[in-house]
KEKOL-470043 format. One record per residue: x, y, z of N, C-alpha, C, O in turn; residue in one letter; chain. Coordinates in nm, 4 decimals. Example, Ala and Ser with C-alpha at 12.3 -4.5 7.8 and 13.67 -1.06 7.14 Angstrom:
<rs>
> n.east/n.north/n.up/ca.east/ca.north/ca.up/c.east/c.north/c.up/o.east/o.north/o.up/res/chain
> 1.3190/-0.5690/0.7800/1.2300/-0.4500/0.7800/1.3200/-0.3300/0.7800/1.4236/-0.3319/0.8465/a/A
> 1.2850/-0.2250/0.7080/1.3670/-0.1060/0.7140/1.2900/0.0030/0.7870/1.3409/0.1138/0.8039/s/A
</rs>
This chain:
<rs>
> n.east/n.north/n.up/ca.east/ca.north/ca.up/c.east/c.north/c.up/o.east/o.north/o.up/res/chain
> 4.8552/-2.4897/1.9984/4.7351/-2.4325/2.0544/4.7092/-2.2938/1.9931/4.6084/-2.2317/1.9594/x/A
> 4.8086/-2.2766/1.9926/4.7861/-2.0632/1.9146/4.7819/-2.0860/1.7768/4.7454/-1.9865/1.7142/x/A
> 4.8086/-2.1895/1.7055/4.7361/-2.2109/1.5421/4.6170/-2.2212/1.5734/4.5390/-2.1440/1.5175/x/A
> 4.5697/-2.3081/1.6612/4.3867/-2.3533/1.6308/4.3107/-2.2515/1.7175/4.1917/-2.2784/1.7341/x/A
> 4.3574/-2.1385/1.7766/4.3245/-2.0544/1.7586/4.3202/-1.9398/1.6754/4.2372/-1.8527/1.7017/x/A
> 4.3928/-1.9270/1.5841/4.4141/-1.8465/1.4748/4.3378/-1.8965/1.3523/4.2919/-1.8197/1.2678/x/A
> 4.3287/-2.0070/1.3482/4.2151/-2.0994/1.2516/4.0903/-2.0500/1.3000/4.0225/-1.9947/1.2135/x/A
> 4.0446/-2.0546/1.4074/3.9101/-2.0607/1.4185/3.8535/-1.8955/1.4237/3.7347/-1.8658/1.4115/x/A
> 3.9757/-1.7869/1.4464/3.9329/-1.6608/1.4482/3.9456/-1.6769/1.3006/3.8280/-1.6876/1.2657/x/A
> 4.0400/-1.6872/1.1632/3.9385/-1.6586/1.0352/3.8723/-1.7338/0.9932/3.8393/-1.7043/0.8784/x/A
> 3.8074/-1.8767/1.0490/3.6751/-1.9230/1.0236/3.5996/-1.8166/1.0603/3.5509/-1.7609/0.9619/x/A
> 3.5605/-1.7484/1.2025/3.4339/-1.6547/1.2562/3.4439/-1.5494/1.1355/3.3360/-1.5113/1.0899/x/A
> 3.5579/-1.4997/1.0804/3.5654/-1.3540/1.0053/3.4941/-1.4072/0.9074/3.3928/-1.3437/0.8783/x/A
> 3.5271/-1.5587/0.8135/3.4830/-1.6096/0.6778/3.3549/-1.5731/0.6774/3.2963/-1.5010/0.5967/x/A
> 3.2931/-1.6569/0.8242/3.1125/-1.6767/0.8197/3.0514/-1.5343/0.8796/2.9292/-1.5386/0.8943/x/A
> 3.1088/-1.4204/0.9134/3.0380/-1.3203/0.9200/3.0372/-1.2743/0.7962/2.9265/-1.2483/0.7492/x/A
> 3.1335/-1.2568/0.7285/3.1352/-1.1354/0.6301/3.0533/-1.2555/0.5211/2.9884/-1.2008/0.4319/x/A
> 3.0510/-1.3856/0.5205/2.9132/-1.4587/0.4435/2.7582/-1.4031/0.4893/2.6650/-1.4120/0.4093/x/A
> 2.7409/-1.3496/0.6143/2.6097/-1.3131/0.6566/2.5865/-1.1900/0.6149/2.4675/-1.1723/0.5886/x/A
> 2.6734/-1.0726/0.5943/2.6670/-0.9564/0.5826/2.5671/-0.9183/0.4484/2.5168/-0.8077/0.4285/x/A
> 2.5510/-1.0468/0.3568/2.5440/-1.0545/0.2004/2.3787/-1.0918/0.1930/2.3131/-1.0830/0.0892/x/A
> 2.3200/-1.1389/0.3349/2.2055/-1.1268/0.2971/2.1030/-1.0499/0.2811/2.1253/-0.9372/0.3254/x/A
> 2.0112/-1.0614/0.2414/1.8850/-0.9803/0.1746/1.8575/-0.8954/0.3018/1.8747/-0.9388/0.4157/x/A
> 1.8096/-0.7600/0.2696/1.7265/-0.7171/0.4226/1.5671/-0.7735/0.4254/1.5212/-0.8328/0.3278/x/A
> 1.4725/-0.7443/0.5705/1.3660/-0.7806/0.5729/1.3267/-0.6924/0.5161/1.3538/-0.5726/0.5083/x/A
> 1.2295/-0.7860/0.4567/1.1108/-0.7203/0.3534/0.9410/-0.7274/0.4097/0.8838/-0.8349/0.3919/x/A
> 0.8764/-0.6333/0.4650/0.7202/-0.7014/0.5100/0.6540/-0.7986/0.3338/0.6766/-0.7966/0.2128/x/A
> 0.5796/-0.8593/0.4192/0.4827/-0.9196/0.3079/0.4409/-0.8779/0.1852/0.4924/-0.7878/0.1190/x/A
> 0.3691/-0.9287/0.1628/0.3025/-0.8840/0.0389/0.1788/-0.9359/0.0948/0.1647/-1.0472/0.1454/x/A
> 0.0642/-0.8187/0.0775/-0.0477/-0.7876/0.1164/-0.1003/-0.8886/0.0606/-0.0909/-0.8691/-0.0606/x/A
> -0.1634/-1.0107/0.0856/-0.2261/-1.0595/0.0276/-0.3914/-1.0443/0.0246/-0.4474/-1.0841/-0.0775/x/A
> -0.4633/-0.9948/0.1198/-0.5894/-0.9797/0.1371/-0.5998/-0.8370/0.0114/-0.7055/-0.8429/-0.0514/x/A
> -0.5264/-0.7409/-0.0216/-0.5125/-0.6222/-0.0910/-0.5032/-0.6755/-0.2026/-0.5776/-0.6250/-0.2867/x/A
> -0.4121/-0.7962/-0.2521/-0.4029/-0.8408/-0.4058/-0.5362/-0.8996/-0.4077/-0.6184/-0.8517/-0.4858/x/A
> -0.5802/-1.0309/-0.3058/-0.6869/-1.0661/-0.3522/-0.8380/-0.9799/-0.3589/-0.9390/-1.0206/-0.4161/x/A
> -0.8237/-0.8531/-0.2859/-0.9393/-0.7883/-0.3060/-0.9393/-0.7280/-0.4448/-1.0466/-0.7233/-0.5049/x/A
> -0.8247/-0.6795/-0.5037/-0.8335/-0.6677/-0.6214/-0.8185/-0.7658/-0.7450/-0.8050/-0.7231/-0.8597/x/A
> -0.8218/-0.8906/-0.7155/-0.8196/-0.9750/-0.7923/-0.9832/-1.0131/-0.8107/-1.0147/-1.0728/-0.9136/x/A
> -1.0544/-0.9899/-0.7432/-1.1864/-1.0246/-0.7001/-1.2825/-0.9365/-0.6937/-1.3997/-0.9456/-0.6572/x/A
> -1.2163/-0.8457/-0.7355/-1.3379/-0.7189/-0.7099/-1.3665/-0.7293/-0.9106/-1.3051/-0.7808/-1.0041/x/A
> -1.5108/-0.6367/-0.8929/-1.5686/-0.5630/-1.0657/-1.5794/-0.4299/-1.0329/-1.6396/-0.3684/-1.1209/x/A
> -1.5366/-0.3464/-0.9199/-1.5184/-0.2130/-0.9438/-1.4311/-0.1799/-0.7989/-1.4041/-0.2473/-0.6995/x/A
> -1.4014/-0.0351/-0.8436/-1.3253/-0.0359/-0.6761/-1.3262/0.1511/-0.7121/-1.2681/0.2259/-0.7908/x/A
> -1.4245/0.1641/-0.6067/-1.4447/0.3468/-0.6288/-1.3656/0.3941/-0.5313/-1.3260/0.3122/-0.4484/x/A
> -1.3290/0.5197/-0.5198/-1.2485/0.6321/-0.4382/-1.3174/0.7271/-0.3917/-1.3649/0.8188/-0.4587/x/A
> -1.3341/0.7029/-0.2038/-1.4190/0.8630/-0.1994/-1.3223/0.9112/-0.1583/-1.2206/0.8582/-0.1136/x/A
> -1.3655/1.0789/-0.1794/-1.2422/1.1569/-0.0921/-1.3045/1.2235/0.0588/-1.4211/1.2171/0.0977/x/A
> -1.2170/1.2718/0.1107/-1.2030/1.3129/0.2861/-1.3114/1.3869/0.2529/-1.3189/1.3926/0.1302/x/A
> -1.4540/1.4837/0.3399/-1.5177/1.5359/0.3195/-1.4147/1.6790/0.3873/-1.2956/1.6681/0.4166/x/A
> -1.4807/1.7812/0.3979/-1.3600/1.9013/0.4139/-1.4631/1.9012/0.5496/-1.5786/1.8701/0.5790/x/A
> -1.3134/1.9704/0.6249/-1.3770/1.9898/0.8189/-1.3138/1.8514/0.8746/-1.2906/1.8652/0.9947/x/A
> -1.2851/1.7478/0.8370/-1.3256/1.6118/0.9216/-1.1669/1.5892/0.9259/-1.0730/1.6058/0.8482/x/A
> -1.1844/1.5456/1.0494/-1.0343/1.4979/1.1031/-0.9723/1.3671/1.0314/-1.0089/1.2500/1.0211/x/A
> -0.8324/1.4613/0.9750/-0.7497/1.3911/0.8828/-0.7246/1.1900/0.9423/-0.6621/1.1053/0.8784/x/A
> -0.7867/1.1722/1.0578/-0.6988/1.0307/1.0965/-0.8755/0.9834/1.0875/-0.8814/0.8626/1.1105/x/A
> -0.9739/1.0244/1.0694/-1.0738/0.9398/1.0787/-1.0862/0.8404/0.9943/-1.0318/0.8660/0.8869/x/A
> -1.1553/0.6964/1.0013/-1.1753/0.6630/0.9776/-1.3470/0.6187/0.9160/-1.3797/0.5230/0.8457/x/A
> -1.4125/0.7038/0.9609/-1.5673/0.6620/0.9739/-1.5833/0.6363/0.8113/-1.4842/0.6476/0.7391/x/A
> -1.7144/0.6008/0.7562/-1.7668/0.5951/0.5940/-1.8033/0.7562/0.6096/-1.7704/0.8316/0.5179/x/A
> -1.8697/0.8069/0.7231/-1.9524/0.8680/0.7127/-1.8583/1.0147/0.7115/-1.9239/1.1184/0.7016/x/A
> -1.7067/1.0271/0.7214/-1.6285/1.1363/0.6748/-1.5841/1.1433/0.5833/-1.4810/1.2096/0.5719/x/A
> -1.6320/1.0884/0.4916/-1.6178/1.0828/0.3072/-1.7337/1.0886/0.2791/-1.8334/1.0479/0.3388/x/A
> -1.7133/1.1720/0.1291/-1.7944/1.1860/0.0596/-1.8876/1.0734/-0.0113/-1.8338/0.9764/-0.0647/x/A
> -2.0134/1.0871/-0.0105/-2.0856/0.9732/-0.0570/-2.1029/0.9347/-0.1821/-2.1087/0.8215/-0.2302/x/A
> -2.1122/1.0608/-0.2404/-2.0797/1.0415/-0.3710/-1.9112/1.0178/-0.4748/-1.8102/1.0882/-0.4751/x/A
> -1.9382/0.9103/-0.5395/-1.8063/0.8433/-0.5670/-1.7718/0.9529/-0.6953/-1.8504/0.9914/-0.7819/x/A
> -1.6441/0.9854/-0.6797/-1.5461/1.0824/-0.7344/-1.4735/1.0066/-0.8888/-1.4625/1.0478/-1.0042/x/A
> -1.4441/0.9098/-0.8363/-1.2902/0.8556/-0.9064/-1.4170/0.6809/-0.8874/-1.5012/0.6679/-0.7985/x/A
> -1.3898/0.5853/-0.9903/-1.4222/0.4211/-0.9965/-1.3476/0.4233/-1.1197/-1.3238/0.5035/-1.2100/x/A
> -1.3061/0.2448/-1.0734/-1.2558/0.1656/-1.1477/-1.3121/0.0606/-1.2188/-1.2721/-0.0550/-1.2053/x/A
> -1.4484/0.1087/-1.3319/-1.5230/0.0684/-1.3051/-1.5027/-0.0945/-1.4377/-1.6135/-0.1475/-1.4456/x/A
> -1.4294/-0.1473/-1.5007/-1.3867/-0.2290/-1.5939/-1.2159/-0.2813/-1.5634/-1.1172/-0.2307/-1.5100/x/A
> -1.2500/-0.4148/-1.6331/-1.1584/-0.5055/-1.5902/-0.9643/-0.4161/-1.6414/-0.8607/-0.4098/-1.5752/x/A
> -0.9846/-0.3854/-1.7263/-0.8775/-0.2930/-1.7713/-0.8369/-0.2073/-1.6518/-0.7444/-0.2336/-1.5749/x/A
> -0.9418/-0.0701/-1.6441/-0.9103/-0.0261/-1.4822/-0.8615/-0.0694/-1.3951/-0.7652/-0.0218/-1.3351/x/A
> -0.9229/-0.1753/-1.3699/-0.8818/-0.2192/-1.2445/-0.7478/-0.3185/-1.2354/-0.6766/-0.3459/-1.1387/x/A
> -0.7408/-0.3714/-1.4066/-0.5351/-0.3741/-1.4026/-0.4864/-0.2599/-1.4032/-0.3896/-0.2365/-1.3309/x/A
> -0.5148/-0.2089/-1.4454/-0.4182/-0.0301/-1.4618/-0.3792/0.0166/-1.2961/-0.2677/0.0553/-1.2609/x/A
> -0.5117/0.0012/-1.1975/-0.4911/0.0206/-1.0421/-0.3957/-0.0992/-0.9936/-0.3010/-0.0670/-0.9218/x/A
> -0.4129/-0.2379/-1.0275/-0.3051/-0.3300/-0.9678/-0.1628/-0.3086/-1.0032/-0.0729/-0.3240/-0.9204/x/A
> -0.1391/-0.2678/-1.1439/-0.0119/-0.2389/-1.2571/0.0372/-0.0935/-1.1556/0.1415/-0.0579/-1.2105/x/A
> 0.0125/-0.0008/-1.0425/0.0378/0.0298/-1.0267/0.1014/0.0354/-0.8815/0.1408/0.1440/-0.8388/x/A
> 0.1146/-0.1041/-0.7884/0.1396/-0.1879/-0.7280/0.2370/-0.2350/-0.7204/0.2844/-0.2561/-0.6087/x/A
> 0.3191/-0.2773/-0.8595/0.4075/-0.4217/-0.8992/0.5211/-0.3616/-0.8438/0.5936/-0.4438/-0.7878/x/A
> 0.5676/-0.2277/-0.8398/0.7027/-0.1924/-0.7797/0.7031/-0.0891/-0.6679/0.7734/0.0109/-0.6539/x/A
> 0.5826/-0.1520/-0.5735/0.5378/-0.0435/-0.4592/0.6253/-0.1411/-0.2871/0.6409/-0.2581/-0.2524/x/A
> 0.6535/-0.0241/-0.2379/0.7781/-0.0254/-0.1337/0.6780/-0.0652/-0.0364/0.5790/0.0038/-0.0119/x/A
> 0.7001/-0.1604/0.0111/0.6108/-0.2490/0.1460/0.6509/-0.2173/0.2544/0.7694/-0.2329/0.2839/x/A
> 0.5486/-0.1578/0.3514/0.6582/-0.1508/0.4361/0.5195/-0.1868/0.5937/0.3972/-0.1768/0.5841/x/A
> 0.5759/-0.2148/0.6814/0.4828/-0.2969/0.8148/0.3737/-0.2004/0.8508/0.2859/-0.1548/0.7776/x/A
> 0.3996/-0.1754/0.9954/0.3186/-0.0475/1.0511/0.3259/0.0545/1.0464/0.4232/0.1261/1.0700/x/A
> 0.1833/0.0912/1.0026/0.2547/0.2489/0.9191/0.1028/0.3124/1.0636/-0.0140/0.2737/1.0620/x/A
> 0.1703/0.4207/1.1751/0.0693/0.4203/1.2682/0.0282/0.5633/1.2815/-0.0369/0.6133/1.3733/x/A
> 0.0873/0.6335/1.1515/0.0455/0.8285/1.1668/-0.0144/0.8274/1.0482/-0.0380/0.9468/1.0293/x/A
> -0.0703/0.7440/0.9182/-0.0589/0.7862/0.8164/-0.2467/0.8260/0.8119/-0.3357/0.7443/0.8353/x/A
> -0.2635/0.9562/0.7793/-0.3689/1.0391/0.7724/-0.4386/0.9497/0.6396/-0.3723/0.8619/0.5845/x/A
> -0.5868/0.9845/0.5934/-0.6435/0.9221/0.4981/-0.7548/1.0209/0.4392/-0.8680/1.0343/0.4857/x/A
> -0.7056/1.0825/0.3364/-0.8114/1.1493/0.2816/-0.8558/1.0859/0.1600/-0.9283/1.1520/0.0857/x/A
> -0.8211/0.9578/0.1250/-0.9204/0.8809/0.0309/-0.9755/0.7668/0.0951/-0.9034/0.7184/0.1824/x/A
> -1.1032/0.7018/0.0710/-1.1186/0.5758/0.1249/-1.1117/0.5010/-0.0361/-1.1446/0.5554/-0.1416/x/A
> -1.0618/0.3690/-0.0189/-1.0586/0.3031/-0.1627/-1.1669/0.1477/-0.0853/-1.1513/0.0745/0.0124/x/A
> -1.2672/0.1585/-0.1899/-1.4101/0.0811/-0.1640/-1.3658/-0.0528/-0.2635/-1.4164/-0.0200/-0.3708/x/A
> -1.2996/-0.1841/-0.2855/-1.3413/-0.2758/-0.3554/-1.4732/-0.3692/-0.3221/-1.5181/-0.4307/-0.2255/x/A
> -1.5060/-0.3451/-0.4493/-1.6856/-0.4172/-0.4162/-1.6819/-0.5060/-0.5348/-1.6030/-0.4848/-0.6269/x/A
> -1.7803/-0.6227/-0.5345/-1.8114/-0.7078/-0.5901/-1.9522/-0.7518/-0.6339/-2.0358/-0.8160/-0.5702/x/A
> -1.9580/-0.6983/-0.7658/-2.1629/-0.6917/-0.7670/-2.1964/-0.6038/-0.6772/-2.2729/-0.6683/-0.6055/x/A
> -2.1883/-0.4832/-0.6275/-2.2110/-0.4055/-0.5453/-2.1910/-0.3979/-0.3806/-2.2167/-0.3069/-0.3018/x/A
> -2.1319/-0.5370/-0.3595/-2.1161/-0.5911/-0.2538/-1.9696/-0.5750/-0.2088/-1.8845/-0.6365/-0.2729/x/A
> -1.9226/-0.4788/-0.0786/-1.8557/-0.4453/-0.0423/-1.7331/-0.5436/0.0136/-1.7280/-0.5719/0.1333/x/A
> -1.6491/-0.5864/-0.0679/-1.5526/-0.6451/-0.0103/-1.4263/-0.6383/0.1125/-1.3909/-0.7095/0.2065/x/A
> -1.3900/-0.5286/0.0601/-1.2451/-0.4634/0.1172/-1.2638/-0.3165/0.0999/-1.3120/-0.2597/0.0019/x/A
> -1.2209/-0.2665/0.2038/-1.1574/-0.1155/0.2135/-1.0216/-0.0821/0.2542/-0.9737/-0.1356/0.3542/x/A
> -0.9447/0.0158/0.1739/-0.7892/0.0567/0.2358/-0.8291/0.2119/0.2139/-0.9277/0.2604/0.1583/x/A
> -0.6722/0.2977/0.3030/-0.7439/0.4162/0.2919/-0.6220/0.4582/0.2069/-0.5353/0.3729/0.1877/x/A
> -0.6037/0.6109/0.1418/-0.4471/0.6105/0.0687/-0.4693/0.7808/0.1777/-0.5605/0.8528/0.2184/x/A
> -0.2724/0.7701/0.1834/-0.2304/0.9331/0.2296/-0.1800/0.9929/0.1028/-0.0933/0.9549/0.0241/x/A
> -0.2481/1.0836/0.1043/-0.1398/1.1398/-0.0389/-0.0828/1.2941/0.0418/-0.0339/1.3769/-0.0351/x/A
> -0.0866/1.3160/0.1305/-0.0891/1.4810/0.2315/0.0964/1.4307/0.2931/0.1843/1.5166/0.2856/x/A
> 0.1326/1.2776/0.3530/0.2086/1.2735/0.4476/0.3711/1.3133/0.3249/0.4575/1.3994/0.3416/x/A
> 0.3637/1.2589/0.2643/0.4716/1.2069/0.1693/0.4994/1.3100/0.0504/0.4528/1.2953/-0.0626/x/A
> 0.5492/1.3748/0.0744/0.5830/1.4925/-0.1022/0.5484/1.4787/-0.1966/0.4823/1.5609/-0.2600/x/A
> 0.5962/1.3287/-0.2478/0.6327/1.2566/-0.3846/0.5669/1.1319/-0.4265/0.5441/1.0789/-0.5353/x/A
> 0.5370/1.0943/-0.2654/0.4573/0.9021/-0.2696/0.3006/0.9526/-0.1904/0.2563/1.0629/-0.1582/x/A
> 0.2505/0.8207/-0.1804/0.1293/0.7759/-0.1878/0.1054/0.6598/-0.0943/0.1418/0.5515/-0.1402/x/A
> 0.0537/0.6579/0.0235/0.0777/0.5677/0.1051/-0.0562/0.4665/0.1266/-0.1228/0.4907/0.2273/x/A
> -0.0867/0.3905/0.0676/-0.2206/0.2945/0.0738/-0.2353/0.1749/0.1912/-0.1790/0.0688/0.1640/x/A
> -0.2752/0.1797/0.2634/-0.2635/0.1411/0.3981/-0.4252/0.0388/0.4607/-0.5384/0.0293/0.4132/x/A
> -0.3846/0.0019/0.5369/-0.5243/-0.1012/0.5615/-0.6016/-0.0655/0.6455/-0.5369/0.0130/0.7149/x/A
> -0.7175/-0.0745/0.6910/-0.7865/-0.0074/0.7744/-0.6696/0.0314/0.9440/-0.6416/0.1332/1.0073/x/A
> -0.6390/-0.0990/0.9536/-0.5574/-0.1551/1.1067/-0.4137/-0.0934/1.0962/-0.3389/-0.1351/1.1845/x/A
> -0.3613/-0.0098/1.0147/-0.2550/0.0160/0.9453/-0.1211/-0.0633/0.9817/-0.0087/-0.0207/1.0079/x/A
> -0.1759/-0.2039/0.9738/-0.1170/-0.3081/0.9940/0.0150/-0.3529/0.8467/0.1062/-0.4355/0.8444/x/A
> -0.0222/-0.2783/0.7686/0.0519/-0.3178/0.6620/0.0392/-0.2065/0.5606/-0.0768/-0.1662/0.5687/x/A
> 0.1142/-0.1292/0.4563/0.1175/-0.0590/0.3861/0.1643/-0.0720/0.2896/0.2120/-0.1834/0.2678/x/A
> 0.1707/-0.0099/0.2265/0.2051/0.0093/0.0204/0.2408/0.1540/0.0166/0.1686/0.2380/0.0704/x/A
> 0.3614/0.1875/-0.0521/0.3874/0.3299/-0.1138/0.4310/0.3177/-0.2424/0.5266/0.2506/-0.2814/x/A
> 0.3641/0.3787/-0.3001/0.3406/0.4389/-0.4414/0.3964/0.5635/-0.5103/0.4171/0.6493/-0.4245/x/A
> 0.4349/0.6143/-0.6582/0.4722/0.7425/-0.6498/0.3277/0.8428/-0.6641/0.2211/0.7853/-0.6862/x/A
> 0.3296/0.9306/-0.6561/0.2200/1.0490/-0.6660/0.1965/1.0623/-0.8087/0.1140/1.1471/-0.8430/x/A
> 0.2394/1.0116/-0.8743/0.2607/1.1164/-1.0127/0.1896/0.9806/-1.0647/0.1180/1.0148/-1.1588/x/A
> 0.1799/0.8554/-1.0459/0.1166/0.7824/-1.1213/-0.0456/0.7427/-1.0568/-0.1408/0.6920/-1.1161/x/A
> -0.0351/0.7817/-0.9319/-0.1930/0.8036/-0.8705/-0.2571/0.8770/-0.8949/-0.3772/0.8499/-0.8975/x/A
> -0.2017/1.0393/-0.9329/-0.2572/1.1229/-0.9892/-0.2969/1.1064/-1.1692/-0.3838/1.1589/-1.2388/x/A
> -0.1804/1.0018/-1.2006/-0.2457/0.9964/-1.3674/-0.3914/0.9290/-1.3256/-0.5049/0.9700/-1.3501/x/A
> -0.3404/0.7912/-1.2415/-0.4330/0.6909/-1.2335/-0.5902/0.7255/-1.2092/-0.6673/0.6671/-1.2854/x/A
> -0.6514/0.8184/-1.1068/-0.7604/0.9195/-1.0354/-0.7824/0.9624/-1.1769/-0.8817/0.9046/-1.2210/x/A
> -0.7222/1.0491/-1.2726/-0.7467/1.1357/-1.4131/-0.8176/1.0177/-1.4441/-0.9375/1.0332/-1.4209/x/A
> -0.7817/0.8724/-1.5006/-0.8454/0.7902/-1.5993/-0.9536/0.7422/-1.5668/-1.0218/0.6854/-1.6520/x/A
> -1.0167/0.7586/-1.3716/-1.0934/0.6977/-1.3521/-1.2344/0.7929/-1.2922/-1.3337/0.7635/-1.2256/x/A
> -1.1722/0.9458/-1.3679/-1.2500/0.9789/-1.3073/-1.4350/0.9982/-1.3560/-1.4712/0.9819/-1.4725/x/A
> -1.5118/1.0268/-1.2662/-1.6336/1.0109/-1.3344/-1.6797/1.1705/-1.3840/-1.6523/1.2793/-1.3335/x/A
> -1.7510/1.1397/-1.4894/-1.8033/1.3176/-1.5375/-1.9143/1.3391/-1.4818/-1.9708/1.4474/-1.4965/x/A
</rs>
């Protein structure tokens, strides 16, 4: 009786330290965010208007006039290419938005996300209206990215 108990305590040790080895959770992958950019022909950037409270959401606390577009198919890989190794992460429920990012289609408004670039030192937090799901990015390649798209 005290063998098949000693059997079955390093069976339990075998199959924990087998569980220990799996992957952690990972949120999704945005799919409404890939396909808006798979589907969009431009995708402009307004920024926060100055005065307006950092968590708003309205159109009407950004600037109307577009700053930064993506306005060719190149662009707008260069904005997805900057995606491919971005840290997913679920509910993101403080993250401030001083850009709105507009994908439109023939002028026709598809999708909106907003990005934080204020919360994070170093990253870039692109987030969904519902901030149901997020994307972080580094700073240093959003800031190249904004340079290439910007308008004169």
């Amino acid at each position: 009786m005290r063998n098949f108990f000693i059997i079955i305590l390093i069976q339990l040790t075998i199959i924990s330290c087998n569980q220990k080895n799996k992957k952690t959770w990972q949120p999704r992958k945005d799919e409404q965010f890939y396909g808006a950019v798979d589907s969009c022909t431009k995708i402009v950037f307004l920024t926060k208007k100055e005065n307006q409270h950092e968590y708003s959401h309205d159109d009407s606390a950004f600037v109307a006039k577009e700053k930064y577009a993506a306005e060719n198919k190149v662009q707008i890989q260069n904005f997805k290419s900057l995606f491919k190794n971005a840290e997913r992460t679920a509910y993101c429920p403080d993250s401030k938005s001083n850009y709105m990012i507009v994908f439109l289609n023939n002028q026709k408004q598809i999708k909106q996300y907003f990005a934080d670039t204020i919360k994070l030192k170093d990253r870039v937090i692109v987030f969904q209206t519902g901030y149901q799901s997020s994307q972080i990015i580094g700073k240093t390649a959003w800031n190249n990215f904004l340079e290439e798209v910007k308008l004169k």
